[in-house]
C-alpha positions as YAML, in Angstrom:
chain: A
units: angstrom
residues:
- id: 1
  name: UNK
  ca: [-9.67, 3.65, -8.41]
- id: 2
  name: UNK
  ca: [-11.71, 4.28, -5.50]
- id: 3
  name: UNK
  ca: [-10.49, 6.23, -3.08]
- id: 4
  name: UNK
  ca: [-10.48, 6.60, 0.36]
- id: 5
  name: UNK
  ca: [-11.79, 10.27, 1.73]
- id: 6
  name: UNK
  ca: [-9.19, 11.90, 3.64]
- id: 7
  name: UNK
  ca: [-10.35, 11.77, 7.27]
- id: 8
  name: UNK
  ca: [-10.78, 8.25, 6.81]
- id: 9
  name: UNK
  ca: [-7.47, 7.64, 5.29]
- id: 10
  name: UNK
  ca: [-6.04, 9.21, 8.21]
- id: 11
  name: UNK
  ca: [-8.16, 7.42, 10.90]
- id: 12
  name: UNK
  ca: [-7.26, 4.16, 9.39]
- id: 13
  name: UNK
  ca: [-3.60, 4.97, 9.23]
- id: 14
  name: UNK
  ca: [-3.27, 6.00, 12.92]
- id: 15
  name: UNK
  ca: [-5.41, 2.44, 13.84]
- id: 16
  name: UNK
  ca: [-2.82, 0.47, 11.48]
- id: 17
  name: UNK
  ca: [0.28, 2.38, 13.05]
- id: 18
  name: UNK
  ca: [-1.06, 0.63, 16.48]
- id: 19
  name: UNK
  ca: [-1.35, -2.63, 15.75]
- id: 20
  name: UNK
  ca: [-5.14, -2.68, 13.86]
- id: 21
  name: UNK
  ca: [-4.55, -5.21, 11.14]
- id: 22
  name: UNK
  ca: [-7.60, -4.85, 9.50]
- id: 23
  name: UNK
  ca: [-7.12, -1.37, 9.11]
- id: 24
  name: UNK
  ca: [-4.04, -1.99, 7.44]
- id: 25
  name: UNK
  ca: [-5.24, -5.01, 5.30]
- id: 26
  name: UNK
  ca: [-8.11, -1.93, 3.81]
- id: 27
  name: UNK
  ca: [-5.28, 0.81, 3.11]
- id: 28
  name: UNK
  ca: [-3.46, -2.20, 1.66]
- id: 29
  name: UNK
  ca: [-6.64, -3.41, -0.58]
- id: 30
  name: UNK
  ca: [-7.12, -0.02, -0.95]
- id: 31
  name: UNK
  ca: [-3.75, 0.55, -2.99]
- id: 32
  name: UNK
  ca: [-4.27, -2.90, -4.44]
- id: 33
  name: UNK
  ca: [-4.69, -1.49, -8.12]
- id: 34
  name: UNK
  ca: [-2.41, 0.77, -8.49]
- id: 35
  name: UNK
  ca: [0.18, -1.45, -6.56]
- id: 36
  name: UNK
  ca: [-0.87, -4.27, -9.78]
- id: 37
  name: UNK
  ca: [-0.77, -1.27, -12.18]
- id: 38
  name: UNK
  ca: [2.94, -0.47, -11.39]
- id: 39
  name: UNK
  ca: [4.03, -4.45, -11.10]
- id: 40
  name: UNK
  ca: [2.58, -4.54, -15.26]
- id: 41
  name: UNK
  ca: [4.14, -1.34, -15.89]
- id: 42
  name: UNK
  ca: [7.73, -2.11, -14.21]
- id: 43
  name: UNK
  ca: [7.74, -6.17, -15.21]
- id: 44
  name: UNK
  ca: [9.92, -5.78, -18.06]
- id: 45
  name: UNK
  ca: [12.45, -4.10, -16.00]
- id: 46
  name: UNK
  ca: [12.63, -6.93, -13.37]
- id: 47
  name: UNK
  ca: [13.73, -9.89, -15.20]
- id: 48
  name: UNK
  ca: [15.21, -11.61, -12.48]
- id: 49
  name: UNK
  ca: [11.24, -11.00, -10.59]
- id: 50
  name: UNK
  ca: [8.07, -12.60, -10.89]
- id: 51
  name: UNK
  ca: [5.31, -10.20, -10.95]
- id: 52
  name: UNK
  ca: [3.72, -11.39, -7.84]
- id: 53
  name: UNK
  ca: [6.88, -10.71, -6.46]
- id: 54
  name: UNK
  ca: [6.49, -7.17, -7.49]
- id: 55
  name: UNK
  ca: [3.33, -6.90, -6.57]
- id: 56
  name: UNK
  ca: [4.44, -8.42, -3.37]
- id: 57
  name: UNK
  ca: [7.19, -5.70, -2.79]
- id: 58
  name: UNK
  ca: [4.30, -2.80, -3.63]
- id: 59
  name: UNK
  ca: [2.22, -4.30, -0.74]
- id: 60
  name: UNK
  ca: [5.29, -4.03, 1.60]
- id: 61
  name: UNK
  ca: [6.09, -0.66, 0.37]
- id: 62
  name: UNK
  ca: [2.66, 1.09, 1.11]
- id: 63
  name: UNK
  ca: [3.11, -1.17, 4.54]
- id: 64
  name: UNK
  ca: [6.42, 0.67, 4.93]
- id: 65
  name: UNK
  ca: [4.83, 4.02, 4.34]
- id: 66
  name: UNK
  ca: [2.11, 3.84, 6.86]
- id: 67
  name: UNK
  ca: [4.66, 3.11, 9.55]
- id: 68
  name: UNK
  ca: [6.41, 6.07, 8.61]
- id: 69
  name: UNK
  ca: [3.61, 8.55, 7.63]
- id: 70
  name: UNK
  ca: [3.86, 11.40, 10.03]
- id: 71
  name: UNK
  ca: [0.21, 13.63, 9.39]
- id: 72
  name: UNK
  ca: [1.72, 16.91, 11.60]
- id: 73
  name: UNK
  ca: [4.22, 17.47, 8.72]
...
């Protein structure tokens, strides 16, 4: 996975916390493996879920996180 370096991370979490929606749309893309990785890994235990709905809850979850992510703590 690539990985963002951590100035940028931060930058583009603070532009995504104000309204920059292509700054969240690369943090999102960003996470896009590992949000796949964990739908695979965590399918069998959703039976009543699709996996793009899975996947579809990991893109709303890392949404969910920059809104809360507080960098002073």
């Amino acid at each position: 996975m690539n990985t963002l370096k951590t100035m940028t991370e931060l930058e583009l979490i603070q532009s995504a916390k104000t309204g920059d929606q292509r700054a969240l749309t690369r943090i999102i893309r960003q996470y896009e493996p590992l949000i796949h990785k964990t739908a695979r890994k965590y399918g069998w235990m959703a039976a009543s879920h699709s996996y793009e709905d899975l996947v579809q809850e990991g893109r709303l979850g890392i949404f969910k996180a920059v809104q809360k992510f507080q960098p002073e703590q």
